[in-house]
C-alpha positions, 0 to 999 in steps of 0.5 A: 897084692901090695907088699912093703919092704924095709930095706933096699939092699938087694940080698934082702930083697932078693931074699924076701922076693924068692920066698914070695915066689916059691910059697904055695900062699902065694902061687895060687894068686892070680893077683900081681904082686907089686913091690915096694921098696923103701929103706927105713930105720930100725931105732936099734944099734947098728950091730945088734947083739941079741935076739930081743935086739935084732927082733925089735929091730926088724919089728920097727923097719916093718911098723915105719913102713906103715907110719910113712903111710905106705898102704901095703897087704903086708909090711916086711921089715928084717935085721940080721943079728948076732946072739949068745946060746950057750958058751956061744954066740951066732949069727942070724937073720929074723923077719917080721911081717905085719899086716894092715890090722897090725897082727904080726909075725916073726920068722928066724933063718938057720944060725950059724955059729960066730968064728972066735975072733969075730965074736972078740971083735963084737962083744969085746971091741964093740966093732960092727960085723960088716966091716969087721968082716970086710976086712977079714974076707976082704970083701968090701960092704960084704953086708950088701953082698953074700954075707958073713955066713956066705963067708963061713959057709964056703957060699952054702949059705948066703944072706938072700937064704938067710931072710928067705927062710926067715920070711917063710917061717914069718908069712906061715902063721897068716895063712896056715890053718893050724895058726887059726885053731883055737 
């Protein structure tokens, strides 16, 4: 089984790749499952600030995959975002898995919500939470690393969790039987 991802920082992957390995859909194979990695576009804003945003996002790493002719079982794309609810903004992470036939399926990790002054930063500023974080955690490329909610969660929650929940909420829909109930 051939599965395309649309990323090459290793706390996604690491994220989609623990999902994989712990999901019953995928234990009961006998079939190796090969990886392929391949860093595409998303044709949003560097610093999405919506769920349509951040949905549309990782819906277009995944469809780039298989544009680029990447033959894959499934094609993984991923976009971690922030999005108002309420009074409040939060930060989350969302995957959009396709297959060949070009069904897909979108999965959101936990939310956290944003501190005060990274949200002023954001919206007001219109900075980019990676380095805003950076700064203030002091932790350089911290996107590439735990995470900002690695951050505000004292480690509880870093950003390989964030995409392997995400990826588990979006991979259900192909195999479980109450998606097929008509």
């Amino acid at each position: 089984m051939k599965i395309a991802i649309g990323t090459l920082k290793a706390p996604k992957v690491e994220g989609i790749k623990t999902a994989i390995h712990d999901c019953p859909y995928f234990s009961s194979t006998t079939e190796e499952i090969v990886y392929i990695l391949e860093a595409v576009e998303s044709g949003i804003s560097a610093m999405p600030l919506s769920m349509a945003e951040t949905m549309e996002g990782a819906k277009n790493r995944a469809q780039n995959l298989k544009k680029k002719g990447i033959q894959a079982d499934f094609y993984v794309g991923m976009e971690g975002g922030v999005t108002p609810i309420a009074d409040k903004k939060y930060i989350f992470g969302t995957v959009y898995v396709e297959n060949p036939a070009g069904e897909g399926h979108f999965g959101f990790s936990p939310m956290m919500e944003v501190p005060s002054i990274v949200e002023k930063k954001l919206y007001e500023e219109k900075l980019e939470l990676g380095p805003v974080m950076s700064e203030l955690a002091g932790i350089l490329n911290i996107q590439s690393q735990n995470g900002s909610m690695s951050a505000w969660s004292e480690d509880m929650l870093k950003r390989n969790d964030e995409f392997e929940f995400a990826f588990k909420a979006a991979i259900s829909p192909f195999y479980n039987k109450y998606y097929q109930l008509d």
